[in-house]
DRENDO-1510 file (C-alpha; in Angstrom, 1 decimal, always signed):
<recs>
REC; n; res; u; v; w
REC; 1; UNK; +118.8; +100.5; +111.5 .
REC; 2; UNK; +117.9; +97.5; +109.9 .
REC; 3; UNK; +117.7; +96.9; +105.9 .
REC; 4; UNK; +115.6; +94.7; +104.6 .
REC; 5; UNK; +116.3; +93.7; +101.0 .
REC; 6; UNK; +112.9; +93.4; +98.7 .
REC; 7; UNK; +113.8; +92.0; +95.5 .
REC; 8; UNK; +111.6; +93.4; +92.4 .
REC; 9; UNK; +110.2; +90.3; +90.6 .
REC; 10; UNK; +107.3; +91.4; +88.4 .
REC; 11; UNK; +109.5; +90.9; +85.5 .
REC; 12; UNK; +108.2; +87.2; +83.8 .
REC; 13; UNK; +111.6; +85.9; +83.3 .
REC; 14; UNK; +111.1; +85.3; +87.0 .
REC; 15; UNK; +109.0; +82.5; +86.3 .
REC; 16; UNK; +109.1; +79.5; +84.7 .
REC; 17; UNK; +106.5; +77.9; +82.8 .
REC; 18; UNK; +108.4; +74.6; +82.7 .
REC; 19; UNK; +107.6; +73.4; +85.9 .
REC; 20; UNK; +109.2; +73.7; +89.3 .
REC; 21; UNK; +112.2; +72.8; +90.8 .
REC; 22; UNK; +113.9; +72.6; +94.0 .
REC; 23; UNK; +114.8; +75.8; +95.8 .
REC; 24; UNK; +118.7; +76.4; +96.2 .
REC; 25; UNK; +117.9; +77.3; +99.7 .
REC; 26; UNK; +115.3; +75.7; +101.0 .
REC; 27; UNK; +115.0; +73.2; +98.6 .
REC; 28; UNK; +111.0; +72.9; +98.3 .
REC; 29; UNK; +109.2; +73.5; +94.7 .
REC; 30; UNK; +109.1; +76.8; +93.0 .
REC; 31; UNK; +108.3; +77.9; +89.8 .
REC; 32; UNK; +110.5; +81.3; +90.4 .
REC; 33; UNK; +114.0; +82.0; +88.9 .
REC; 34; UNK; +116.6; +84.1; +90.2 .
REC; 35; UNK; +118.4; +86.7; +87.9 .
REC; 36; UNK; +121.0; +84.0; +87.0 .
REC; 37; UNK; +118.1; +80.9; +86.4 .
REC; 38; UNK; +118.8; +79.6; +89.6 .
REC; 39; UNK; +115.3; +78.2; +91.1 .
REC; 40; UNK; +114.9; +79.9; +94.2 .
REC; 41; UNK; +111.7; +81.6; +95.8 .
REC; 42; UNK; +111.4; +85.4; +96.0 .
REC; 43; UNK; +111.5; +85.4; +100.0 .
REC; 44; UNK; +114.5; +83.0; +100.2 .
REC; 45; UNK; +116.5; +85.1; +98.0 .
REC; 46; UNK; +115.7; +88.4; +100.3 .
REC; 47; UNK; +116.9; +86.5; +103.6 .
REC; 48; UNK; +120.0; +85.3; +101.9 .
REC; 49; UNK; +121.0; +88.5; +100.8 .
REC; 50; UNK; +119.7; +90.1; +104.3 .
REC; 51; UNK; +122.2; +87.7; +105.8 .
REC; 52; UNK; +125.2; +88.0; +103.7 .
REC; 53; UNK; +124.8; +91.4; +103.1 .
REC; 54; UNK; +128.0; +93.8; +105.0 .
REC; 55; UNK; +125.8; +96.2; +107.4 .
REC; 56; UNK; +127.2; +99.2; +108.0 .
REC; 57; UNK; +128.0; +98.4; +111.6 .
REC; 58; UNK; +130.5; +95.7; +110.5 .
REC; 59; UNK; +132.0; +98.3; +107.7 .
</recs>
């Protein structure tokens, strides 16, 4: 089974009105904020953590 991670980002800390800035993963503009600040867009984030994520398999 696989697990897909959706991140919740409704919240409007997520985004900021200051202007964009170069994902930390795929390093095109985005106006979206991670938890920590980091500029990063909302379907980045959930691959990352889908592929650093320990599945249970590998447990």
């Amino acid at each position: 089974m696989t697990v897909v991670a959706l991140l919740d980002w409704r919240s409007p800390e997520h985004f900021d009105h200051s202007g964009d800035k170069p994902c930390v993963i795929c390093t095109k503009p985005t106006p979206l904020r991670s938890d920590r600040g980091k500029p990063v867009h909302k379907v980045c984030a959930e691959d990352w953590i889908d592929r650093h994520s320990v599945q249970e398999d590998d447990a």
